[in-house]
C-alpha positions as CSV (number, residue, x, y, z in Angstrom):
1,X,98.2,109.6,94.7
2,X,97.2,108.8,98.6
3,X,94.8,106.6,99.6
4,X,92.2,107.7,102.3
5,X,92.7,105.5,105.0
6,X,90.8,107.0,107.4
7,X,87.3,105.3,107.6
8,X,86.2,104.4,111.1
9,X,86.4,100.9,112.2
10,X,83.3,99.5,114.1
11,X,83.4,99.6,117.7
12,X,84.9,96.6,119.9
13,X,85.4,95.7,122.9
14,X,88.2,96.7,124.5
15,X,90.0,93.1,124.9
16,X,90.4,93.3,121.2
17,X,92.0,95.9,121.3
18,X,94.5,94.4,123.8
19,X,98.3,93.8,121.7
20,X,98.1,90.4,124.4
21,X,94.8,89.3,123.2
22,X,96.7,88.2,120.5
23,X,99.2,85.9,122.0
24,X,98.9,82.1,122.1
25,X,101.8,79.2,122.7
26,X,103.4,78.3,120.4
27,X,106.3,75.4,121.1
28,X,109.5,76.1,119.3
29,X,109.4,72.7,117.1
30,X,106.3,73.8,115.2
31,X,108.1,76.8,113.1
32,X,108.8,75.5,110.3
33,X,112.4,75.1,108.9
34,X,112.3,73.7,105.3
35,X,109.2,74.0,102.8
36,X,107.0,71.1,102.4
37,X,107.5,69.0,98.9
38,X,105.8,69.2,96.7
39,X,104.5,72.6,97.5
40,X,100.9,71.7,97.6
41,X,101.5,69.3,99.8
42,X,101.4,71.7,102.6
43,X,98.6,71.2,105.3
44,X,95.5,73.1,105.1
45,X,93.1,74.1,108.0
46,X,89.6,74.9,106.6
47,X,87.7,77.3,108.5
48,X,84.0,77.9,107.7
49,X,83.2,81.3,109.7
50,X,79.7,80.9,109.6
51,X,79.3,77.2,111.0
52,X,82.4,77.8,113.4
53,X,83.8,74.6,112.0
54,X,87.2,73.3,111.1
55,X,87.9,70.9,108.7
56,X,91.7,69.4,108.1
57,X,92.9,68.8,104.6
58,X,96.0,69.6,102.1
59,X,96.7,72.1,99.9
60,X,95.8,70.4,97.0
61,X,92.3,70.0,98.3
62,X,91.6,73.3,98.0
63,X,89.8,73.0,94.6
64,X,87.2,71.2,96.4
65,X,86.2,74.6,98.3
66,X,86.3,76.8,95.1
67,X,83.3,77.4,92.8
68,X,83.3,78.4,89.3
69,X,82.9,82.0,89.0
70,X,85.6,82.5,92.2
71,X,87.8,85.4,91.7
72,X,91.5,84.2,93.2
73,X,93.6,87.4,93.6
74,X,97.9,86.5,94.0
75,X,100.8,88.7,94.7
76,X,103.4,88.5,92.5
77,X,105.9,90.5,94.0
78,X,109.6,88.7,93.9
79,X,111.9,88.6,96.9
80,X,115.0,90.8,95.6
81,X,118.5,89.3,97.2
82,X,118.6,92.2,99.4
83,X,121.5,91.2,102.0
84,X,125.0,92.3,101.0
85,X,127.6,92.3,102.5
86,X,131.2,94.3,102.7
87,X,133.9,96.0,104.6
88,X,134.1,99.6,105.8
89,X,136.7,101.9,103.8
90,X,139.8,102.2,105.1
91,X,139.0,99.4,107.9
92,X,138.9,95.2,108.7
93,X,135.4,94.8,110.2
94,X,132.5,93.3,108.6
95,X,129.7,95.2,107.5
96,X,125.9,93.8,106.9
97,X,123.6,95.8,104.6
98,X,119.6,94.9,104.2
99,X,118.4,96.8,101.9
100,X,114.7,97.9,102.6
101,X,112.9,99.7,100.1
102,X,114.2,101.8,97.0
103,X,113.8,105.6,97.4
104,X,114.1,106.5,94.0
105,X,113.0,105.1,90.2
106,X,116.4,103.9,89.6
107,X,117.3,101.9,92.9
108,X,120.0,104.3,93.8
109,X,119.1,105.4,97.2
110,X,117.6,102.4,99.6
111,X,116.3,102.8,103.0
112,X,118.1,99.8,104.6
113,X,119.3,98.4,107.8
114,X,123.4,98.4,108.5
115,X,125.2,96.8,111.2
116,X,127.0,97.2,112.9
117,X,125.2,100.4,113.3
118,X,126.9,102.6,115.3
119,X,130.2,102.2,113.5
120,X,128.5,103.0,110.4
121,X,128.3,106.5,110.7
122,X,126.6,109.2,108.0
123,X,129.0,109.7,105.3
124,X,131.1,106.6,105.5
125,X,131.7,104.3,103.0
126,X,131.4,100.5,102.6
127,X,133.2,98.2,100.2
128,X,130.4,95.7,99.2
129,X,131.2,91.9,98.5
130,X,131.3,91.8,94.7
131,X,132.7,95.8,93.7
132,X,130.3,98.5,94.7
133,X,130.8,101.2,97.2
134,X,128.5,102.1,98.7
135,X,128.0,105.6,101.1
136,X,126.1,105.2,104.3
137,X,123.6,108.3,104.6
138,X,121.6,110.0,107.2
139,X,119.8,108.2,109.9
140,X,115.4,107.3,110.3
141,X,113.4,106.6,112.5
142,X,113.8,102.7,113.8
143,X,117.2,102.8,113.4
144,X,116.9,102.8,109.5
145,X,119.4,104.4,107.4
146,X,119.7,105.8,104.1
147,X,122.3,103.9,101.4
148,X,123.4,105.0,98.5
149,X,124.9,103.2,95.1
150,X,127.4,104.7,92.8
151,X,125.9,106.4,89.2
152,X,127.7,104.0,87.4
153,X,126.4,101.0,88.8
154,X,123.5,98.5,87.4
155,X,122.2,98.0,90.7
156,X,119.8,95.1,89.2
157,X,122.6,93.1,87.6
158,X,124.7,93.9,91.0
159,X,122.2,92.7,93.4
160,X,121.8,89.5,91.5
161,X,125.2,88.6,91.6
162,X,126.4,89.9,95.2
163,X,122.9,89.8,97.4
164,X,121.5,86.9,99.5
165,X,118.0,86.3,99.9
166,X,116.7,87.5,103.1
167,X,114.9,84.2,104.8
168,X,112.7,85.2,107.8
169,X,115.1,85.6,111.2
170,X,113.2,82.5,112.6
171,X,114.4,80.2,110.0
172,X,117.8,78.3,111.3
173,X,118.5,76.6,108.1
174,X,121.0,78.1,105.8
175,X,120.6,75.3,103.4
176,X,117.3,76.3,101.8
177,X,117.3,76.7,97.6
178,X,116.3,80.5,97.5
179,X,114.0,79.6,94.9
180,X,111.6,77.7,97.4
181,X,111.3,81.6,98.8
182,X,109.5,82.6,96.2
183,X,106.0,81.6,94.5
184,X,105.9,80.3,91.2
185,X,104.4,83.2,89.6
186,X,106.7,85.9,91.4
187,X,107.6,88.3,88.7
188,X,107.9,92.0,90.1
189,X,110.7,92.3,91.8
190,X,110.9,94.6,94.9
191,X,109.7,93.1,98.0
192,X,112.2,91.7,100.7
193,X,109.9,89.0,102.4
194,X,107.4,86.4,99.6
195,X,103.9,86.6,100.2
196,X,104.1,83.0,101.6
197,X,100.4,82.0,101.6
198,X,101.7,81.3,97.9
199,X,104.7,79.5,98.1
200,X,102.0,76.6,98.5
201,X,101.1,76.6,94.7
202,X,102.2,74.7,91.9
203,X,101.9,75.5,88.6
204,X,99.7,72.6,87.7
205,X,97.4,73.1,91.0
206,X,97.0,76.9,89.4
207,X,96.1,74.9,85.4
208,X,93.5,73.3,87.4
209,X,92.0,76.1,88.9
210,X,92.0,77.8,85.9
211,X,90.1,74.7,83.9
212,X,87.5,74.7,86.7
213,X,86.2,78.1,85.1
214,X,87.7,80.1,88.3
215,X,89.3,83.6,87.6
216,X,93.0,84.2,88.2
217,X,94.7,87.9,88.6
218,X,97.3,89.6,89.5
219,X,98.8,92.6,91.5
220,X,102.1,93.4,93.4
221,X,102.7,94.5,96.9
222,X,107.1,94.5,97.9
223,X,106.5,93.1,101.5
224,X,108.7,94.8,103.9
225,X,110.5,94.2,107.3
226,X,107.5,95.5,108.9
227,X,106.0,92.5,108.6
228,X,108.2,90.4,111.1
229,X,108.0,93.3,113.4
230,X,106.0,92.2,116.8
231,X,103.2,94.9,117.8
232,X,104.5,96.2,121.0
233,X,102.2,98.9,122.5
234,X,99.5,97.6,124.6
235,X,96.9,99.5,123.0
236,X,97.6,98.0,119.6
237,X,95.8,101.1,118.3
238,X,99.2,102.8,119.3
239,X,101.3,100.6,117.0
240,X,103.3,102.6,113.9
241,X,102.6,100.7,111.3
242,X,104.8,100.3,108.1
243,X,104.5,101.5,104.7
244,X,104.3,99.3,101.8
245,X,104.1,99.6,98.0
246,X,101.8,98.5,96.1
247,X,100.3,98.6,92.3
248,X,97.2,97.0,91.2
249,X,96.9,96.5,87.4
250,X,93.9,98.3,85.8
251,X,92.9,94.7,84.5
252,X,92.9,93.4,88.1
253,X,90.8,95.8,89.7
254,X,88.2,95.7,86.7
255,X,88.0,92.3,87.8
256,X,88.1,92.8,91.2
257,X,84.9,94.9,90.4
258,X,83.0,93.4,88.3
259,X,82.9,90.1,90.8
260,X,81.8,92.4,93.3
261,X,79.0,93.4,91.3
262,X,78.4,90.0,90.1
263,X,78.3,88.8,93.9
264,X,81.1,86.2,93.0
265,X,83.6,85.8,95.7
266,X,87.2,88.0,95.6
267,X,89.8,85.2,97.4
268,X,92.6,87.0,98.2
269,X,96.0,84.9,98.0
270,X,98.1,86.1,101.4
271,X,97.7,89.7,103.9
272,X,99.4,91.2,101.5
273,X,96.6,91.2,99.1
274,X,94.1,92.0,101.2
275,X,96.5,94.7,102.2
276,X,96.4,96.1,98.7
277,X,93.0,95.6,97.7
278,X,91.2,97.2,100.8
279,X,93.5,99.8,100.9
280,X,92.6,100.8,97.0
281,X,88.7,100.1,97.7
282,X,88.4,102.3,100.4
283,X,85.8,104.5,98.7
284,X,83.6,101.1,97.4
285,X,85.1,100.9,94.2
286,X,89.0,98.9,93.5
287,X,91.4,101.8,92.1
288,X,93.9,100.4,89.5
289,X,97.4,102.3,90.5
290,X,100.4,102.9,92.6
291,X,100.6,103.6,96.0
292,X,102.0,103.5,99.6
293,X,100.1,102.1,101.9
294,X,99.8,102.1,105.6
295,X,96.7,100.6,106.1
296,X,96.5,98.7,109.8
297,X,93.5,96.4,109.5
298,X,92.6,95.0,112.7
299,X,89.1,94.0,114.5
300,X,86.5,96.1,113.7
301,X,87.4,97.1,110.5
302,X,84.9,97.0,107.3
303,X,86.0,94.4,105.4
304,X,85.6,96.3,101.7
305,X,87.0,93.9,99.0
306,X,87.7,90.4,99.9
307,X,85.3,87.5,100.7
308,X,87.9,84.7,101.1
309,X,91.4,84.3,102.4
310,X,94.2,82.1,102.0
311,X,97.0,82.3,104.8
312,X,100.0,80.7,106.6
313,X,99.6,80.6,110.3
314,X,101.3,84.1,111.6
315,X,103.4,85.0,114.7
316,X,101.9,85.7,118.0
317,X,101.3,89.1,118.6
318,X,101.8,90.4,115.1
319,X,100.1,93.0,112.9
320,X,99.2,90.1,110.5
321,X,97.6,88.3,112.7
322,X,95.4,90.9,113.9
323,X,94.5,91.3,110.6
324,X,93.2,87.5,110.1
325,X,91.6,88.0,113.5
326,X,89.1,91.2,111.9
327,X,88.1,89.0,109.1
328,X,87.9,85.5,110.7
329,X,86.4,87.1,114.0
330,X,88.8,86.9,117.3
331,X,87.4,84.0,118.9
332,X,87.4,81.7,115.5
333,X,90.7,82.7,115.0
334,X,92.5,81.9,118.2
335,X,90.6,78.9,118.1
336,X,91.7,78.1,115.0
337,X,95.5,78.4,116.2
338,X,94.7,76.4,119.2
339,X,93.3,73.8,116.6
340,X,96.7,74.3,115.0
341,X,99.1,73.8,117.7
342,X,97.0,70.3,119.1
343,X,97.3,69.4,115.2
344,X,101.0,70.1,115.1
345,X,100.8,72.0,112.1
346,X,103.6,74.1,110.8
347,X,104.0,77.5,111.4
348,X,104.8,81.1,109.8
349,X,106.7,81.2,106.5
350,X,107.3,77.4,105.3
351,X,104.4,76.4,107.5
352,X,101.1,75.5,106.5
353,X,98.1,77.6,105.2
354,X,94.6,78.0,106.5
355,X,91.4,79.3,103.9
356,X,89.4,81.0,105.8
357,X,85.6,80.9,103.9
């Protein structure tokens, strides 16, 4: 099934439609290099949309903003260890291979980044760190290439044992558990980036919640590269953006509903689930399934699904940004970040988080 996708945004003016409406300074200390400990010790930056006001807490203090009732929607895509590693057939130079997104049912064919690129060409073959080889297919747009694994392989088991998890190109520190890029409740694996608005939860901050009568549920959207990709076209209308997959339980969207109808708030937990959720409402109703998704949600859009949202503080310029800019309003939002920076809060993946009510 497809999603229809193609609802008309309200008009805006023009300067938010700008890509460089969306930049800000950012000094190179404030990007985060290690995750906060304990996770919910993170900073949070409360910002009430209709009083234009900021408040500065933790992470833990969130309970204090939800009400019983509250629906509180998380990702639990897992980061696969999609990096590997090898050396082409029949030749001494190192080979990278990220692989992107699965093609197939079975994990056999990957879209994936290689480098180096142009030595890579269709039909060679690459002798990956820990016994597979692997044959370097055709070529896609961005520079993407098709990969594929042997029959025989269990690509799962493989992976585990030969893959690196991918950390965000920002992040200098190679010293990072993996574990602390993933959330607590990750489960599906797939994506090759963590919903990081909730790495910031702890298992006994989510028992909490849950005694305080607020409702917890689930879906899955597998992140992708796309999401560290800057927007680059001036018109940010003109921007390609990436497809992602996603699969909302049929228990989660009869939740999702039934808040809606009750008038209790949907909080979504990161982009990624507003990502999924809007793109499955788009007729009024949340459609339990599996999909691709392309949605590019940026202002003006009709906000369909969500009445909350909990987020880390995202690159200048970006797609997800934009995104937090059509639900927080523009001016709040850059505000907001400016707030931010004087604060010296952390940025992007590790960083601290912002709830946006």
């Amino acid at each position: 099934m497809k999603t229809d996708e193609t609802e008309p945004f309200l008009q805006v003016s023009h300067d938010l439609l700008r890509t460089e409406s969306y930049n800000y300074d950012l000094p190179e200390g404030h990007i985060a290099q290690v995750p906060a400990e304990p996770r919910d010790s993170s900073r949070l930056l409360v910002l009430k949309r209709d009083e234009a006001r900021i408040e500065h807490r933790f992470f833990r203090n969130i309970v204090d903003y939800l009400l019983p009732g509250d629906l509180l929607v998380l990702n639990d895509a897992r980061v696969i260890p999609a990096r590997l590693y090898g050396t082409k057939t029949g030749g001494t130079a190192r080979s990278e291979i990220f692989l992107l997104r699965a093609l197939d049912p079975l994990w056999k064919r990957w879209e994936a980044l290689v480098r180096p690129g142009r030595r890579l060409q269709p039909g060679v073959s690459v002798m990956l760190d820990g016994g597979a080889c692997v044959t370097v297919g055709e070529r896609l747009p961005d520079g993407l290439r098709v990969v594929t694994f042997p029959e025989t392989i269990d690509i799962h088991d493989f992976i585990d044992r030969a893959g690196q998890v991918p950390l965000p190109p920002y992040i200098h520190n190679s010293t990072i558990n993996p574990g602390r890029y993933q959330t607590v409740y990750a489960k599906n694996e797939g994506a090759v980036a963590a919903p990081t608005a909730g790495l910031h939860f702890t298992e006994p901050l989510l028992d909490k919640i849950c005694s305080m009568g607020i409702e917890v549920t689930r879906l899955t959207l597998h992140v992708g590269i796309g999401t560290f990709r800057p927007v680059k076209e001036a018109d940010l209308r003109q921007h390609p953006m990436h497809e992602e997959f996603y699969e909302i339980p049929k228990v989660a969207a009869e939740r999702v509903n039934t808040a809606r109808q009750d008038g209790r708030r949907v909080i979504a937990v990161g982009t990624t689930v507003v990502r999924a959720l809007e793109a499955s409402s788009q007729t009024g109703t949340c459609r339990a399934g599996i999909d691709q998704t392309k949605l590019f949600i940026y202002p003006g859009y009709r906000f369909k699904a969500i009445d909350a949202l909990i987020t880390n503080f995202h690159l200048p310029k970006s797609s997800l940004l934009m995104l937090v800019s059509a639900f927080a309003g523009h001016e709040a939002t850059m505000g907001a970040y400016r707030a931010a920076v004087r604060e010296k809060y952390r940025f992007f993946s590790f960083g601290d988080a912002m709830f946006i009510i």
